[in-house]
N, C-alpha and C positions, 0 to 999 in steps of 0.2 A: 553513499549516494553520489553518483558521477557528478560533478564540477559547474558540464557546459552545460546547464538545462536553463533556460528562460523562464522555463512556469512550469510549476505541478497545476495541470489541470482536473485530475480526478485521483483517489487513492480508493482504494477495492481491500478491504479484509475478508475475508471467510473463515469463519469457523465452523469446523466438519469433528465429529464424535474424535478420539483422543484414545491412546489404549496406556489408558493410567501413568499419565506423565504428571508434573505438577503445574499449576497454573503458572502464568506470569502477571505481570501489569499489579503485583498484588491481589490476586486473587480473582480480578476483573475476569479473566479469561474463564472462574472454573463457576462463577456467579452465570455469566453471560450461557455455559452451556448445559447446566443445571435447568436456567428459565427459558432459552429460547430453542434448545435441542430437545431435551429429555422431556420435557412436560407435554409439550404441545407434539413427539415423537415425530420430529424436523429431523432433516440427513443432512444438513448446511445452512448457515446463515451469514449473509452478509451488510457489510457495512460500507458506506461510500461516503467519503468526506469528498466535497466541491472546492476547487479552485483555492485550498487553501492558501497563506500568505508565508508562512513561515517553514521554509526548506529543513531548519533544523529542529521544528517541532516535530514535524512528523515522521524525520531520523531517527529522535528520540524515541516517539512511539512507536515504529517498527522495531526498535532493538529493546523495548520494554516485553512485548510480544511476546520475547523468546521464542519465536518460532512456533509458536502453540496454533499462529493462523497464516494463511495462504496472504500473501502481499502482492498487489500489481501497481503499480504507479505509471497513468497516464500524462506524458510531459510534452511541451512545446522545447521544440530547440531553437536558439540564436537563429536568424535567416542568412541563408546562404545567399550570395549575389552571384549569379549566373553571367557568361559572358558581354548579354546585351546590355547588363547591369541591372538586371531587371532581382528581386526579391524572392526568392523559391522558400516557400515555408516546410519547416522541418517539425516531425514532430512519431513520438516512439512509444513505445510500454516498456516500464522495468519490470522485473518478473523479483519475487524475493528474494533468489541468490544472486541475483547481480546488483542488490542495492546495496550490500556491503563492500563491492569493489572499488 
């Protein structure tokens, strides 16, 4: 997870059908697409954690994932001061391959 980010404002999982891999999180991943894929015969489900507090939890739980679901992380960056000195707010998506950089 890059360094200079001020705030995780929103975190997005998606879980989409899997071509026989093994779960992660503990089985969490093959629970979740057994009842919310297969049953109700869904092509995707996602999940959206708010404005959480902890930068290294949800580290944690993207690399618990194992990659089994799509990752986006909406963030606020530090503000920039522009030359009138005025506050320009910054703010991005991570996508899942660029949160392990």
């Amino acid at each position: 997870m890059p360094k200079n980010i001020k705030r995780i404002c929103e975190v997005t999982f998606t879980l989409t059908p899997r071509n026989n891999e093994l779960g992660g999180l503990s089985g969490l991943v093959d629970k979740l697409e057994a009842q919310l894929l297969e049953q109700p015969k869904s092509k995707c489900v996602k999940t959206i954690i708010k404005y959480p507090n902890s930068t290294s939890a949800v580290t944690k739980l993207i690399e618990e994932t194992d990659g089994m679901m799509k990752t986006e992380i909406y963030v606020d960056y530090p503000d920039e001061i522009d030359e009138s000195g005025q506050a320009i707010k910054r703010n991005g998506k991570i996508r899942g391959d660029e949160i392990t950089q």
